[in-house]
C-alpha positions as CSV (number, residue, x, y, z in Angstrom):
1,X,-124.2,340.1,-116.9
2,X,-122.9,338.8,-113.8
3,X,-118.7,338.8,-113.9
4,X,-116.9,335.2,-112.3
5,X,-114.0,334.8,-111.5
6,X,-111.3,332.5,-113.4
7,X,-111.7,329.1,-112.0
8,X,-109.2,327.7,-114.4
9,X,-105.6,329.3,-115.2
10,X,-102.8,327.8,-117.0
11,X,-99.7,328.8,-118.3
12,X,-97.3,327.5,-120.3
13,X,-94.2,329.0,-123.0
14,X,-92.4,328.6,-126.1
15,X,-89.3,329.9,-127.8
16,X,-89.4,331.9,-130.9
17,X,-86.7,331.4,-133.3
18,X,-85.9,334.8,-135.4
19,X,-84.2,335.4,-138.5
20,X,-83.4,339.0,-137.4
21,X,-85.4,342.0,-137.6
22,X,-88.9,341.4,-139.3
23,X,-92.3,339.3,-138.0
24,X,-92.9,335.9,-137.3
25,X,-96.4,334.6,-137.0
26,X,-96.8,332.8,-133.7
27,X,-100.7,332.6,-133.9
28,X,-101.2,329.0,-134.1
29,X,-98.2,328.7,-131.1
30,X,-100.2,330.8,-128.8
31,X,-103.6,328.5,-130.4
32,X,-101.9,325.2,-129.3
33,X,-101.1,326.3,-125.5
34,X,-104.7,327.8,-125.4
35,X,-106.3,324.4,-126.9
36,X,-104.2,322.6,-124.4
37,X,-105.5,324.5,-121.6
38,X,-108.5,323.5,-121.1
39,X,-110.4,326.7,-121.2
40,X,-113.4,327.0,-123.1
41,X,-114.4,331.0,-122.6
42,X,-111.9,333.4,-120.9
43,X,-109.0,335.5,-122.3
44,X,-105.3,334.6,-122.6
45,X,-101.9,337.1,-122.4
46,X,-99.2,336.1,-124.4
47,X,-95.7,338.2,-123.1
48,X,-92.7,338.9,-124.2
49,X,-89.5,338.2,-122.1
50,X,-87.6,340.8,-123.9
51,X,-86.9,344.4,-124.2
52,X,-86.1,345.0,-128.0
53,X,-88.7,342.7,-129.9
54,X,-92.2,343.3,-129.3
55,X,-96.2,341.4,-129.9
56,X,-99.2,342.7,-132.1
57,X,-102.1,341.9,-133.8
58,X,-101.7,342.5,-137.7
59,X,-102.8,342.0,-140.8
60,X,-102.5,338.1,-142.0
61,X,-103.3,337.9,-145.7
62,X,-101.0,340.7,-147.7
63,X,-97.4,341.0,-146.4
64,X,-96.9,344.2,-147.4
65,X,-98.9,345.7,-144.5
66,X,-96.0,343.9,-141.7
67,X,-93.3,345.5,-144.9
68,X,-95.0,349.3,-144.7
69,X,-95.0,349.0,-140.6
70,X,-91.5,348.3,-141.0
71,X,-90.4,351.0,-143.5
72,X,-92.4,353.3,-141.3
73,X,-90.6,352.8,-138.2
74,X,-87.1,352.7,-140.3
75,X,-87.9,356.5,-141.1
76,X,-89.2,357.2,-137.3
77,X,-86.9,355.1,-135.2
78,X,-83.5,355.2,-137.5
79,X,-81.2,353.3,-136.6
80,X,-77.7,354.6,-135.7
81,X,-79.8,358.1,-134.8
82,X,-77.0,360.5,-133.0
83,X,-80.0,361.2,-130.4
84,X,-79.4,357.9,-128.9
85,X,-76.4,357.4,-126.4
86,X,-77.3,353.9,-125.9
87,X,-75.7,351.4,-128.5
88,X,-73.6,348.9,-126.5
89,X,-74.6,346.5,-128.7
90,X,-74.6,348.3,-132.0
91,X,-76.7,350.7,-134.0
92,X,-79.8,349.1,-133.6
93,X,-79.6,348.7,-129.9
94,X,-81.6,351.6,-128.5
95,X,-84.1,351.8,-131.5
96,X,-85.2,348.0,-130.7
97,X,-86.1,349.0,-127.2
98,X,-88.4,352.4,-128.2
99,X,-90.0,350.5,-131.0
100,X,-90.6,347.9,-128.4
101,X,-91.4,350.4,-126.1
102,X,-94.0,352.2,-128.8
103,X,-95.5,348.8,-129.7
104,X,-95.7,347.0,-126.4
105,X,-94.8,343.4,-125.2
106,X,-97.9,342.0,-123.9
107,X,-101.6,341.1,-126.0
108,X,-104.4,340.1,-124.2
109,X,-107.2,338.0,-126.7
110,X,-110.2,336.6,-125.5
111,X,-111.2,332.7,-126.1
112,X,-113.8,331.7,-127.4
113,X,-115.0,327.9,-127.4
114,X,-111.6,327.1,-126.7
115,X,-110.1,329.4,-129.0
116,X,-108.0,332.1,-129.4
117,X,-110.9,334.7,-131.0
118,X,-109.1,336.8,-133.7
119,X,-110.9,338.5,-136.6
120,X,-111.0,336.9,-140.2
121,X,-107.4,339.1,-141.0
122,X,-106.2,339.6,-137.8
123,X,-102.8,337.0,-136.9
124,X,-100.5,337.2,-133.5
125,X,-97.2,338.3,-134.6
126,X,-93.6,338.6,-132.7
127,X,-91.8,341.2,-134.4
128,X,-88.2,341.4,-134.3
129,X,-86.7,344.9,-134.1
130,X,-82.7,343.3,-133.9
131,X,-80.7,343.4,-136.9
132,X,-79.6,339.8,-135.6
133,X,-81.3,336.6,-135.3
134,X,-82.6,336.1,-131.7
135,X,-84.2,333.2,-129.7
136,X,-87.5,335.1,-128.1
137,X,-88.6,333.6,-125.5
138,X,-92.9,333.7,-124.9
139,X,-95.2,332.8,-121.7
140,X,-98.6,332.4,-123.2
141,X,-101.0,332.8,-119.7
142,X,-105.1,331.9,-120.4
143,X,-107.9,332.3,-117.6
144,X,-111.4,331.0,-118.1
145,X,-113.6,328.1,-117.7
């Protein structure tokens, strides 16, 4: 198979409301910017703008996988941990950046006949590691013809 080049790129952004820390499902966001496009096969990158909320793929039919994720990372990354020098902004400060850090800020997904191809369980998630609620803000990038 013979690579091409992207002979159609578009880009476009929404804000993501949070109610503090926890996930928000923003795969039919990222869906909407990719049907309005235009691209029929190609990939698109959805990025975070921040440094202390972060973007995965999960599980989308039983909440409690998104509830053990977060119980696990309360007993890796506690928050108010004495290791941490940096809480300017409070005890959660510095362990929203590492689980950020750990879980990343940017997913590339390929499209598919002008969707976003995810498997039967799988949904985009933002997931907010602030104890506060937070306006996230997204650039959702897709390449393709």
């Amino acid at each position: 198979m013979r690579a091409t080049p992207a002979d159609h790129v578009a880009q476009n952004g929404f804000v993501v409301h949070t109610r503090g820390r926890g996930f928000t499902e923003i795969t039919d966001k990222v869906g909407e910017v990719v049907a309005a496009s235009g691209v029929h096969t190609g990939m698109v990158n959805i990025f975070s703008l921040h440094t202390s909320c972060s973007l995965l793929i999960s599980e989308n039919a039983d909440p409690t996988v998104r509830d053990d994720l977060e119980r696990w990372f309360a007993r890796a990354v506690p928050d108010g941990d004495t290791i941490f020098r940096h809480d300017e902004e409070g005890p959660d400060d510095m362990p929203a950046h590492v689980r950020a850090i750990l879980t990343g800020v940017s997913l590339v997904v390929p499209v598919h006949s002008g969707k976003v191809q995810l498997g039967t369980w799988q949904g985009i998630y933002l997931w907010e590691h602030r104890l506060d609620p937070h306006q996230r803000k997204i650039t959702v990038t897709v390449l393709g013809h």
